[in-house]
Structure formats: structure tokens, C-alpha cells
N, C-alpha and C positions, 0 to 999 in steps of 0.2 A: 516325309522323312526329313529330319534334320540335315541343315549345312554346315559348311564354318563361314564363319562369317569375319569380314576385315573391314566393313565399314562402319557399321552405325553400333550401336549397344547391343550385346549381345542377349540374347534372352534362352534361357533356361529351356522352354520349350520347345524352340526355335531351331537352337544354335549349339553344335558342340562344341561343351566349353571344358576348360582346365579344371578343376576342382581347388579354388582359391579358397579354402572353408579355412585353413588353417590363419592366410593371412587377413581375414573379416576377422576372425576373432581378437588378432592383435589389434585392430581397428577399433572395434565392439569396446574393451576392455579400455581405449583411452576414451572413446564417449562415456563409457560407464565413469569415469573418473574426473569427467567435467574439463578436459583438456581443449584448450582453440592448436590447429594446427592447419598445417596446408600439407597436400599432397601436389607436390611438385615434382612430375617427370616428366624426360620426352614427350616429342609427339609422338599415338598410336600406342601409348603403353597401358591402355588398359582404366585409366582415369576413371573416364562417365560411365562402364560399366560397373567398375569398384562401389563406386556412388550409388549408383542403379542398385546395387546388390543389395547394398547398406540401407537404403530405404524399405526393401521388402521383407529384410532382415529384424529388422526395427521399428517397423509400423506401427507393432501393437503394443511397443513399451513406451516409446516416446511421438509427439506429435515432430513429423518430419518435415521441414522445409527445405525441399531439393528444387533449387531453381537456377537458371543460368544466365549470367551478364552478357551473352552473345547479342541480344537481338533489342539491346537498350541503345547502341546508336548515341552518337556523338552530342546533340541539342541536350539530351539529360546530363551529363556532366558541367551544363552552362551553369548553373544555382542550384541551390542546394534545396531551393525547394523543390523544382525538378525531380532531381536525384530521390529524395526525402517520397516525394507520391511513385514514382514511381517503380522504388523497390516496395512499400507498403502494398500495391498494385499486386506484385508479384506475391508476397509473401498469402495475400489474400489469396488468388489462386490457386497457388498450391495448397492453401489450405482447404479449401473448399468441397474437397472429396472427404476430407477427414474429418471436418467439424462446421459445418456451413454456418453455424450461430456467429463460432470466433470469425470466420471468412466475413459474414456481413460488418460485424462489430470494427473488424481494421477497415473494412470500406469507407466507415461512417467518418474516419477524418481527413477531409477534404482541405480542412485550411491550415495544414504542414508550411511554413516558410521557411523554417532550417535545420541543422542537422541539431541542435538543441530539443529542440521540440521532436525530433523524430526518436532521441532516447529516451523521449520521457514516454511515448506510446510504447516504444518497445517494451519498456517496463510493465505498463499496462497489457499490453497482449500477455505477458509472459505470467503478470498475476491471473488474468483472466481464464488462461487455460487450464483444461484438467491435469494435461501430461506437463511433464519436461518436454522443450521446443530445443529442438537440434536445430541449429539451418546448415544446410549445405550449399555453397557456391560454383557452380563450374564457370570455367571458362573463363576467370579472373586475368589472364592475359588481355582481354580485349577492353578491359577496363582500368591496365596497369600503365597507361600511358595519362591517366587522367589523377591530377594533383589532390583534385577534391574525391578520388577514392580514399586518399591515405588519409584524410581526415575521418571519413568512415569507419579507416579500419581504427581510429585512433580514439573514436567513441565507443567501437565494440571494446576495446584494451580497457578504455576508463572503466568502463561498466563490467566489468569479466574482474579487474581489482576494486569496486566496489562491493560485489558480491562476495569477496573473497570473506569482507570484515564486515558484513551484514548491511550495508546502507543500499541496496538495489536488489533489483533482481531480473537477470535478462537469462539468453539462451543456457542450456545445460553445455551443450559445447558446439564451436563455430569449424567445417570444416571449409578450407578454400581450395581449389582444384584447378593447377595450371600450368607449365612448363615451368614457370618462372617461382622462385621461392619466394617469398612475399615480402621476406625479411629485406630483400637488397632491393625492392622497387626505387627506392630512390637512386641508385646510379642506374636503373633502369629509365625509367622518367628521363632522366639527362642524356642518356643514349639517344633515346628514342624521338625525343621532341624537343622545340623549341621555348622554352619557357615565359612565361610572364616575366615583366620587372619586381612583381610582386611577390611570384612564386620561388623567381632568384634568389631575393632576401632571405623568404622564408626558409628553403635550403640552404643558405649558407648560414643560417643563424642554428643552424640544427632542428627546425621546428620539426622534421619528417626524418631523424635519425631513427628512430624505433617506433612507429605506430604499431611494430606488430610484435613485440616484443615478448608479448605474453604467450607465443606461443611455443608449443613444443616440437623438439626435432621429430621430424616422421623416419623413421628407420626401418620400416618395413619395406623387405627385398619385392616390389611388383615384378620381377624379371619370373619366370617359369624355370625350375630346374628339371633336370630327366624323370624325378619319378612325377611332379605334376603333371608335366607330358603327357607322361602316358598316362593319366585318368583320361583324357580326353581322347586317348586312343583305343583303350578299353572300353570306352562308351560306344566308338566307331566300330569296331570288331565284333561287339554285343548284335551290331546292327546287319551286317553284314559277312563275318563268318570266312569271311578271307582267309582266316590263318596267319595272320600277320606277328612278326617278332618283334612285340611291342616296347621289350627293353632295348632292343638294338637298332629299333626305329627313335623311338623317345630320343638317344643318347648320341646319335648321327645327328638328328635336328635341331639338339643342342648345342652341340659340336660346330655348327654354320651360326647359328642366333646369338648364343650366351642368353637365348630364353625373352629375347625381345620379344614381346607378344603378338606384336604385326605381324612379325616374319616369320615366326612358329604358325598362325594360322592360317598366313600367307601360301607357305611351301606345303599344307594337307591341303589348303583349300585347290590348291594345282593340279596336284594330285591326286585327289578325288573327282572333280571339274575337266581337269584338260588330259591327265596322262592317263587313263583309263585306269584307275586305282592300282600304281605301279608301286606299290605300299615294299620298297626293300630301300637298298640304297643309291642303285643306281636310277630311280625314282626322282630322290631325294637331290642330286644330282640333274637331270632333267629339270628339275621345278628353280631348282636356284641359276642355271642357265635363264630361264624366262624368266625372272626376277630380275637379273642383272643386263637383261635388254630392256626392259618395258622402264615406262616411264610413269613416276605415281609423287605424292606431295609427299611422303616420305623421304626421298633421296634428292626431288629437287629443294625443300628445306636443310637437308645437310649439305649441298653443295651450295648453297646461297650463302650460307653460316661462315663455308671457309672461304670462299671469294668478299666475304663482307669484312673481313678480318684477317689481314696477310701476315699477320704473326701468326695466329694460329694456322692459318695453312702452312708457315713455315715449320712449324712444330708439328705436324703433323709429316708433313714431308720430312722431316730428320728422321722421325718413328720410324716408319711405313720403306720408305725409300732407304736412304743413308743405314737404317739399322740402328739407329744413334739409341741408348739407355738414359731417359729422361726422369728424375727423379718425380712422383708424384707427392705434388703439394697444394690440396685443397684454397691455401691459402694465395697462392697466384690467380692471378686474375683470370687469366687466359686459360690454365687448367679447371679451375672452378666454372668458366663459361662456357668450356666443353662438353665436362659430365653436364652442368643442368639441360646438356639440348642433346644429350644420349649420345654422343660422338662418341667419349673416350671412355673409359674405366680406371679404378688402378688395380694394377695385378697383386697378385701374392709377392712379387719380391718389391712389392710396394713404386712399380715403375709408370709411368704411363704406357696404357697402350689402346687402340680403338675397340670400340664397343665389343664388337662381335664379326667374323671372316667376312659376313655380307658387307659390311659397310665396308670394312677394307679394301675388298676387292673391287667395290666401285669406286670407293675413291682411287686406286690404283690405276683403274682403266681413265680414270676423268683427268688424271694426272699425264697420262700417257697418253693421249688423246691430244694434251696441249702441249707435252713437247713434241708428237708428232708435226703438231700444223706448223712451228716455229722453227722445227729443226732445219737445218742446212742439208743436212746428210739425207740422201734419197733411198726410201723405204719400199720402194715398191718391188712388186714381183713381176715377172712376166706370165706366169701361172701361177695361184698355189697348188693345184694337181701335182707340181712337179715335189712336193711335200707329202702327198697321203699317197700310201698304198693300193695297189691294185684291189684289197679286198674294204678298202672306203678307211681304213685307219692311218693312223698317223707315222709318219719316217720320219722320227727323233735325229736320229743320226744325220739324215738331208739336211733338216733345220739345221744343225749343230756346226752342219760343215757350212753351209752358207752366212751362219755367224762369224762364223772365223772369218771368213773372204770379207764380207764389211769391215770388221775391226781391223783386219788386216792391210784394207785400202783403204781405209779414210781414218783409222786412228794410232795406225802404228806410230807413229811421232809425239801421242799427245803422253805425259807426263803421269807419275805415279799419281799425283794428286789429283789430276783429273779422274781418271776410271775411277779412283776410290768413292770419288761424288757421283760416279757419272754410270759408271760401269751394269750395275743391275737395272738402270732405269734403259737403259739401251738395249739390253737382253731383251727386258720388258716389252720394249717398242718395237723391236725384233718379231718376237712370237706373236704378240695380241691380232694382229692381221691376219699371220696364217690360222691362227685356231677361231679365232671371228665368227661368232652363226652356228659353232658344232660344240665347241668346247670351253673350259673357261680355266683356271690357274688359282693355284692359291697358296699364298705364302705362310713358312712355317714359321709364329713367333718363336715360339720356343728353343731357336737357332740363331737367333741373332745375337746372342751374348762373345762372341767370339770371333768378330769378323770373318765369317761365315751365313749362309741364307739359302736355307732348301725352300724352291719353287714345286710344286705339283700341279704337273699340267694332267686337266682331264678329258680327254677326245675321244667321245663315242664311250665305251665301256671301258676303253683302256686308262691307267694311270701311268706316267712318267716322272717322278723321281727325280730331280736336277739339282746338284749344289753347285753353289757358285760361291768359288775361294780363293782368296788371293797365295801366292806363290812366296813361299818363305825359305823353299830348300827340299833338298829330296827327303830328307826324314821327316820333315811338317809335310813334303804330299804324300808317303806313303801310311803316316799317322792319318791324313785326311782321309784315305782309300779305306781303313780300317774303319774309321768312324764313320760314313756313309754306311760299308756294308750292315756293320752294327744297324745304323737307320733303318735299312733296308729290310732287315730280317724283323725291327719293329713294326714296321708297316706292310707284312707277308707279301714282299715283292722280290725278286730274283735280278731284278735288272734297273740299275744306275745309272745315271749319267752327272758328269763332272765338268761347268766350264770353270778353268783356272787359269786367274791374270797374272801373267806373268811381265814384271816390267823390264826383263835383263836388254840389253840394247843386242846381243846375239842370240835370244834365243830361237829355240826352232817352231816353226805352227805346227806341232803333232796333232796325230789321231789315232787313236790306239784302245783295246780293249784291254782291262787287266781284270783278272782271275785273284777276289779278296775272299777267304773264307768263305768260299761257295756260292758267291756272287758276282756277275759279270757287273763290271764298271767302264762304261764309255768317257771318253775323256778326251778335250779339246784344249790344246792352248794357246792364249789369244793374248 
């Protein structure tokens, strides 16, 4: 029986997979067209199996060269003769299932000294063979530190506009495959390492401004939308006969991912694996709880990203925290360094915002985790029992009043501007303890245009509903009572809760239920 699978390339056979036919053929259609391009995304997004696709895809039109720079190891980028035998190495390889004549024939040049002499074979293999030669490159990151790749890539460009006007003849089209967009290696290289006095000059003389220039923008969405999903869950249900509601499973899993493809095959693979095939939403629910405890190169590369980078965690932190509406513009640095390493998105009102609810919510706990250990202010309980109910579920209301009594004794003094900064990450830091191990929280973006931010806490099967709103006057809170309810009756839940910062120097700490449009509203102010 098939699994899903989150580690290695997925295979057809094997592995239930999404049905990505639509986006191979945008793929297909720029090979057909003789394009060089890089497919630059995140990690985990599906790369080596696109690759993998493309190859079985295309076997029998074009001779395919799918090989990877992972395992070429540092001594090869010392000369170029090096470099020079040791991709012909590879490309022979790969070729050798497909045409063992051409495989021997690239063997037989042994006396390669530089990258000159290596386009002139290239040229040679490329007359010699019967097909059109693709090559495919994965793993281009591990070789994107190395100055003498971008001469490489600067002999594929020569040779790709020689072809253009009839004087060469090399690959039909080069694809490269890596986190990193190929086009901006050079302020990558200077991130990354230390340069020669040689290599110095030659970047600041422009020598490495465009080696890749020739190639084209990649704009195919690799992200999985709801109906992809579900091919792959229709495949699952073919299998097994569950009865599962494959639109409303699809569309929930989207809902947490935005269609990452780790995390989409992550939360079935859970789920079929460890939660005895709890195929609904509180499933769904269960699996992203174990997501967001366990520990994988996925999430410790996104938090290496913003600890390596305290602007960006800063801007990330305005998002996520503060609520702050940050204009998206590709052309910044820091937002441009985001999306290429999957962090951020830009939304529909064209704002920045993070990827997808999983990475949020981690970053949020990893956030609140370090101003736990730094805080001043003592977080502890003497039970959390005295939080959940007799029948194992959660007393909102307990939480709520115990909120108040912190703010009420350790912050009543501090100033509007503080809680404005300060205010929901303290909430935060508040909860994340008691729900710890059972349950997990998730903030609503689509609420923060208005200083305003619905949390939903989720414990055990129950949902809890929380806005937290600063205090303008009794007609902005009972406008706000009305707009929760409205929330509320969005999200087919009956029951409220409201903390509101109020900063008058007499007001009173209530607690109080109010009765909005057939909704009960719990309400603290702090």
C-alpha cells in the first residue's frame, strides 16, 4: 500500500502524491521553447521531485541530464580543471542509462584544463547526440558559495546567446534547482563567504553582475491549492473507503499550509501514521499540534533565518505581534530575502504577511518562549488543573480572570504605549503555558487592520473565540460586541470572549457576560 511521504522524492508508485500535471506542463512548454531558468523555492517545496517528474516525463523526447551538485565537495571548485572533469563525470553518468555510446564518448576527454575547453566538448556532446540535451541541476545552493560556479553559469549564457544567432550549439534548455535565485548569487557569495583579493576586484568591476541573465522568470505557483489536495486524497479514499469529505478536508489543510507541500503531506502523513486515520478536522487539528512540538530542518531553518537576521525578525515581529500593515515590496531587501526562503508572502491587499498559520504559530510560540525566559514578570502557576474543567476541557473564564489579576498587579502603572507594544504578546505568554501539551492557538490575520486581533484557542475538541481591543469609549465597545458577534456567527460558534485594554487611570477591572445578537460575550478589562 502506498504512503505519503515528507522525505526523500516521491515516487508515483510509491507515494501518494498531488496531481501536479497541470504545473509540469507549464514547465514542459518552457523546455519546449528552449528557455534556461532556475526553479528557486523554499526548502521542502517539492523541487527534486518536480525535477524527477520532468525526467520521466521527457525521457523519450529529449536526452535528459538530471544530476546534482550535492556531493561534488569543496577541492572541485579549486580549478577549473577540477570543476570542468568533474561535471563531464557526471553528465556521463547520467547519461549512461540513456545512450552508453555518448556516455563513453564524454569519458574519453580526460585532458580538460578549463572552463574554455569545457564549452567546446559541450558543444561536441550536444552535435553528437541524437536528442536535444536538457541538463537539469539540483542542489545549486551548495555550489552557490563558489565564485568559479558563476563563471560556469557565464559560459552556459555565452553559449545559450551564441545559439541564439547560429555560431554554437549547446543544451535545448538549462534548468537549475535551489532555494536561492541564481540571478542575485553575487550578493549571495558576499553574504556567505570571505572572498579572494582577486575575486574582490572582480565583483566590484561587475565581472559577476549577470552570469545568469539569460534566463527566464519561473512563475509557476509550486504551492498546492484545495482542489490539488484533494487528488491526492481521492487517491487515499480510492484506497481505503473511509468516507472521507475530501472538499472539506482539502480546504481545512489549506487553510493551516497555504499549500506548502511539506506541511500538506506532513499533516496526512500524521494522520494516516499516528492518529488512526482521523480524516475530519479535528484530525487535522491533532496533527498540527504534533507539528508544532516536534522538532525537523524545516522550522529549525526558519528560525536560524530570523535569528541570523534581526531586521527581519524585527519585521516580522511588527507583522505577527504589533499587527503593524507592512507594505510588500519585492524590491526590499529583507522582504525579497523572506519570500525566497518561504517565510513570507504578499497577500491580496498586497501587504506582507508570513507564509502559512503553521509557521506563524511557531514563530509566535519561539517568540514567546524568549520573552518568557527574559521577562521579569512571573509566569508561573501553581497548578494548571485549576484551568481545565472537571470533564478534561478548558475554563476560559479562569484563564481570563487570572489574566486580569497579572495585569492588574504588575502592570496597572505601565502606559498606553506600552500595552500597545506589549499588550497581546503578554496575553500570549499568559496562555501558551496553560494550553502546553493539549492545545495550540491561532491568530486571525484577517483582523488586524483595525487595531483589533482575534486569537483562537484550540483545547481538546473545543474552540475559544478571544478579541483583544483596545478601549475607545462605550459606543467603539459596544460597536466592538456587535462585531465579534457577527465573528462569531461566522465561525458557527455561540460563545465569545473579549479582553479589552482599557488605559483610563479610574477604571474598573469588570467581568461581565453580555447578551449581542444571540451571542454570549465574555468580557475582561484590563
Amino acid at each position: 500500500m502506498k504512503k505519503f511521504n515528507i522525505t526523500t522524492t516521491c515516487i508515483k508508485e510509491e507515494h501518494y502524491m498531488v496531481d501536479t500535471s497541470k504545473k509540469l506542463a507549464k514547465i514542459e512548454q518552457m523546455i519546449a521553447g528552449g528557455m534556461y531558468f532556475t526553479i528557486n523555492r523554499a526548502r521542502q517545496y517539492g523541487k527534486t521531485t518536480t525535477m524527477a517528474n520532468l525526467f520521466m516525463t521527457l525521457q523519450d523526447k529529449y536526452m535528459i541530464i538530471a544530476g546534482s551538485l550535492e556531493d561534488f565537495g569543496e577541492d572541485v571548485y579549486k580549478t577549473e580543471q577540477k570543476f570542468s572533469l568533474a561535471l563531464l563525470h557526471m553528465i556521463a553518468k547520467r547519461m549512461h542509462s540513456q545512450d552508453n555510446e555518448l556516455s563513453d564518448f564524454i569519458e574519453s576527454f580526460k585532458d580538460i584544463q578549463n572552463l574554455n575547453e569545457l564549452s567546446d566538448v559541450i558543444t561536441k556532446i550536444c552535435m553528437k547526440s541524437k536528442k536535444e540535451i536538457v541538463l537539469m541541476i539540483d542542489e545549486v545552493d551548495k555550489a552557490s558559495n563558489n565564485v568559479l560556479f558563476l563563471d560556469f553559469l557565464a559560459i552556459l549564457r555565452d553559449k545559450y546567446n551564441s545559439r541564439k544567432i547560429g555560431l554554437d550549439k549547446t543544451f535545448k534548455s538549462v534548468i537549475l534547482a535551489g532555494v536561492h535565485d541564481v540571478k542575485t548569487l553575487k550578493m549571495h557569495i558576499k553574504e556567505r563567504r570571505i572572498l579572494t583579493e582577486e575575486e574582490a576586484k572582480l565583483m566590484d568591476k561587475g565581472t559577476y553582475n549577470s552570469p545568469w541573465n539569460v534566463a527566464e522568470d519561473f512563475i509557476v505557483d509550486m504551492s498546492f491549492n484545495p482542489e490539488e489536495i484533494a487528488t491526492m486524497l481521492v487517491e487515499y479514499e480510492n484506497d481505503y473507503n473511509i468516507g472521507m469529505n475530501i472538499v472539506e478536508m482539502s480546504e481545512e489543510i489549506y487553510y493551516y499550509t497555504s499549500g506548502y507541500p511539506f506541511l500538506v503531506s506532513k499533516i496526512c502523513k500524521l494522520i494516516d501514521e499516528r492518529l488512526d486515520k482521523k480524516w475530519d478536522k479535528e484530525g487535522i487539528k491533532e496533527a498540527i499540534k504534533i507539528i508544532l512540538e516536534e522538532s525537523n530542518t524545516l522550522f529549525e531553518s526558519l528560525i536560524k533565518n530570523l535569528e541570523n537576521d534581526s531586521e527581519l525578525y524585527s519585521i516580522i515581529e511588527r507583522i505577527i505581534i504589533n499587527g503593524e500593515n507592512i507594505d510588500y515590496n519585492i524590491d526590499e531587501y529583507h522582504t525579497n530575502k523572506a519570500t525566497m526562503y518561504g517565510i513570507i508572502k504578499r497577500s491580496e491587499s498586497k501587504k506582507i504577511e508570513v507564509h502559512n498559520r503553521i509557521f506563524e504559530i511557531r514563530i509566535y510560540n519561539y517568540m514567546i518562549a524568549k520573552r518568557i525566559i527574559s521577562s521579569k514578570v512571573s509566569l508561573n502557576y501553581e497548578t494548571r488543573n485549576q484551568f481545565v474543567k472537571p470533564d478534561g476541557n478548558l475554563d476560559m473564564e479562569q484563564v481570563l480572570y487570572k489574566f486580569q489579576e497579572l495585569m492588574k498587579e504588575e502592570y496597572r502603572q505601565e502606559t498606553e504605549k506600552f500595552v500597545e507594544k506589549e499588550g497581546r504578546m503578554l496575553f500570549l505568554m499568559f496562555v501558551k503555558p496553560i494550553i502546553n501539551g493539549v492545545g495550540f492557538y491561532d491568530v486571525e490575520v484577517e483582523t488586524r487592520t483595525n487595531k483589533r486581533i482575534d486569537i483562537i484557542v484550540t483545547y481538546n475538541r473545543e474552540r475559544f473565540i478571544i478579541e483583544l481591543k483596545k478601549w475607545y469609549g462605550k459606543a467603539r465597545e459596544d460597536k466592538g460586541h456587535k462585531q465579534l458577534a457577527e465573528y462569531l456567527e461566522i465561525k458557527n460558534t455561540d460563545i465569545g470572549y473579549m479582553v479589552m485594554f482599557n488605559f483610563r487611570k479610574r477604571k474598573k477591572y469588570t467581568r461581565e457576560w453580555h447578551e449581542v445578537e444571540g451571542k454570549r460575550i465574555f468580557e475582561i478589562v484590563v
